[in-house]
C-alpha positions in Angstrom: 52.1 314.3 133.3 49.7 312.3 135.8 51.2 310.4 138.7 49.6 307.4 136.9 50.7 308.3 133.3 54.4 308.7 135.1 53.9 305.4 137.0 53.0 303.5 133.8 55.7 305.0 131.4 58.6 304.3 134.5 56.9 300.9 134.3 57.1 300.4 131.0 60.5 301.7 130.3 62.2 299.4 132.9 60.2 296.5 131.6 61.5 297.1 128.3 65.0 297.6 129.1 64.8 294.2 131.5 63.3 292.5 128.6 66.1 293.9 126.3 68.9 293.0 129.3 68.3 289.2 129.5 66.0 288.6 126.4 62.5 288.0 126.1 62.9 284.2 127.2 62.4 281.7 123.8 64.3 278.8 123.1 68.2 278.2 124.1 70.3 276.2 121.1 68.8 272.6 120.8 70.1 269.8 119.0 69.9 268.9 115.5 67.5 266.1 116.3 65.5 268.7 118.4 65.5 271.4 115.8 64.4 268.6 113.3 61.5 267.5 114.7 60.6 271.3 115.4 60.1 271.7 111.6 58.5 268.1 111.3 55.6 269.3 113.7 55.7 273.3 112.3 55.1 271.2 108.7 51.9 269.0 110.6 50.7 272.0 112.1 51.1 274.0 109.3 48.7 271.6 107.3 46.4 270.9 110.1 47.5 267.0 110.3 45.8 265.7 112.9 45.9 262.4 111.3 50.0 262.5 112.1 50.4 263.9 115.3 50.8 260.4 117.4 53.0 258.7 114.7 55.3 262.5 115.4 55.0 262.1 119.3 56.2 258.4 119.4 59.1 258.9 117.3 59.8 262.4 119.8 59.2 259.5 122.3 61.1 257.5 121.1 64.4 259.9 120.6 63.9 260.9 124.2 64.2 257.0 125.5 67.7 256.8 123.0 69.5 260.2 124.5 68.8 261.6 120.9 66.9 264.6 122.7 67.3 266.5 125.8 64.3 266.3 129.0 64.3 270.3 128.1 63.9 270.2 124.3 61.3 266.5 124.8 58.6 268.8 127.1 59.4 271.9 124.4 58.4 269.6 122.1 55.8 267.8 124.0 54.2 271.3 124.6 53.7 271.7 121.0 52.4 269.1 120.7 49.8 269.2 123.1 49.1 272.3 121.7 47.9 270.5 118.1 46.4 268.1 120.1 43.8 270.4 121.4 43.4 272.1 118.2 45.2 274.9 118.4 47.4 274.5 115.6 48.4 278.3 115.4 49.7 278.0 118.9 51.6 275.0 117.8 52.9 276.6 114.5 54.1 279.4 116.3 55.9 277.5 118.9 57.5 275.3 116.6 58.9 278.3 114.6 60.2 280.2 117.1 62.2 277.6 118.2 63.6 277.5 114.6 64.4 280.7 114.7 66.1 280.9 117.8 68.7 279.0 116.5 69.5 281.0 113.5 69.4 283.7 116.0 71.8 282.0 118.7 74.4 280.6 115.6 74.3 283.8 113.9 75.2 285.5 117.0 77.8 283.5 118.0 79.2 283.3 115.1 80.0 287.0 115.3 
């Protein structure tokens, strides 16, 4: 093996085993109200709803100004939907359902 190729795979292993330490970053547990307007803008996203995206960010707004959502989970959010906002609806979609899923992957865990 090349000095490179060994460089790259000693590289490559610690980055995996970093990533596999303290996780590949993603989305903490966020509230109910968080995790419900996650699926609200995966669903706009998911149809290409352009047409609903500022009646979504006022009510995000909105939750923010009562308490109902954390700063953290409002600029997730807001993120997302900046991200429709600009068209990219994939990046949005994704974003959106990661964040779902992160919490069936934090519950399920600690519920174990």
């Amino acid at each position: 093996m090349s000095r490179t190729s060994k460089d790259r795979s000693t590289w490559t292993i610690t980055a995996l085993v970093a990533a596999a330490t303290i996780g590949c970053g993603g989305y903490g547990v966020v509230s109910e109200t968080a995790y419900d307007y996650a699926t609200a803008l995966y669903s706009v996203a998911n149809r290409e709803a352009a047409s609903q995206l500022e009646s979504l960010a006022a009510q995000i707004d909105a939750a923010t100004a009562a308490g109902e959502l954390t700063a953290t989970e409002s600029k997730w959010l807001g993120a997302m939907l900046a991200d429709a906002r600009d068209g990219d609806w994939a990046a949005a979609r994704a974003a959106a359902r990661r964040l779902m899923e992160d919490q069936v992957r934090t519950r399920s865990q600690s519920e174990s």
